[in-house]
C-alpha angles and dihedrals in degrees: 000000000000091000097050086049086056105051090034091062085043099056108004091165095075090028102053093194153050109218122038122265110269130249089250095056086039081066102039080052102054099035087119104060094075083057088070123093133200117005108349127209115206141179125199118190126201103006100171099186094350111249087153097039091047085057084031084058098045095054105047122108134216108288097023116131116224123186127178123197110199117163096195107091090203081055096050086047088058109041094055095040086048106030121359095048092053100041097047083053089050094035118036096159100065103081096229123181131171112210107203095208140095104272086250092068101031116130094227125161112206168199101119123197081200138022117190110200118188096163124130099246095174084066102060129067113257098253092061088048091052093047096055099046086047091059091044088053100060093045085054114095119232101273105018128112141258128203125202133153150190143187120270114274095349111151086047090065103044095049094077083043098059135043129260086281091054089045096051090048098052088050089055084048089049094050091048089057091042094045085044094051091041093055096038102036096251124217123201120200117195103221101189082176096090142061119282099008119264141209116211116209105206107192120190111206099245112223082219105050101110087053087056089063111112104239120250116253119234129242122251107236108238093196113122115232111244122235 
């Protein structure tokens, strides 16, 4: 906990918090995982000290492919030393990589059944939001499932807080969930088991999504017809 405390004050943009997620939202995140049958191939972004990836690691099977994106080096360091270095020596048989870059520039190969998202996105402006979940999107199978949360009226209590630019980036952030959970039948779960309370977002990649996008319009040609 106290390491988490401590990057978390250093760079609270890409931490989001200042205390680690709780036991109770870990489980709400990774629900989805006992649904899977046969070998499973998972992602998990953003793990900080791993409370998902540590519930993530005691249910995987042999032959499952488990593959973690963290960005925080301090973070990477922890989490093999902690968790990945005692469990592949426990579980060989789980195919398990942590990939030390932002989930932009990570080199994945999908598709994933799960993806397990624990990143900030309030903090970050809406294009960046939309990139990455752009980006998860297209590593998640047709079908699987992908876990994000918040905290519990978050972006209520930090408009007052911000200026017109914050308010209005904290709107953008608001229409991409709402756009997300409107495509892939999104599903929110209110964990009051954790601190401060949270609220996970669980999206299924509908088969149908690219049919849901509104068709651009043409252009009218402006050019005049000759005699």
């Amino acid at each position: 906990m106290f390491r988490f405390v401590r990057e978390a004050f250093r760079d609270i943009r890409n931490t989001g918090s200042v205390w680690p997620s709780s036991p109770a939202l870990a489980k709400a995140m990774t629900r989805g995982l006992s649904d899977l049958r046969g070998s499973r191939r998972v992602l998990e972004v953003g793990p900080g000290t791993g409370p998902f990836t540590e519930r993530l690691l005691k249910n995987l099977r042999d032959g499952d492919h488990f593959d973690i994106v963290e960005m925080n080096e301090a973070f990477c360091r922890d989490l093999e030393k902690r968790l990945l270095v005692p469990h592949r020596r426990k579980r060989p048989g789980v195919k398990v990589a942590l990939h030390a870059a932002a989930i932009e520039k990570a080199e994945l190969q999908g598709p994933y059944d799960l993806i397990v998202c624990g990143l900030p996105f309030n903090n970050f402006p809406p294009a960046l939001v939309r990139s990455i979940f752009r980006r998860m999107m297209s590593l998640l199978r047709e079908g699987g499932e992908l876990a994000y949360f918040e905290y519990a009226g978050v972006r209520t209590m930090k408009a007052p807080l911000v200026g017109p630019s914050g308010r209005k980036q904290l709107k953008g952030i608001a229409k991409v969930n709402e756009s997300l959970r409107r495509k892939h039948k999104g599903k929110r779960e209110l964990v009051l088991g954790n601190l401060p309370p949270a609220v996970a977002t669980h999206l299924r990649k509908s088969k149908d999504a690219a049919a849901q996008r509104p068709a651009r319009k043409k252009k009218k040609s402006r050019a005049k017809s000759r005699a």
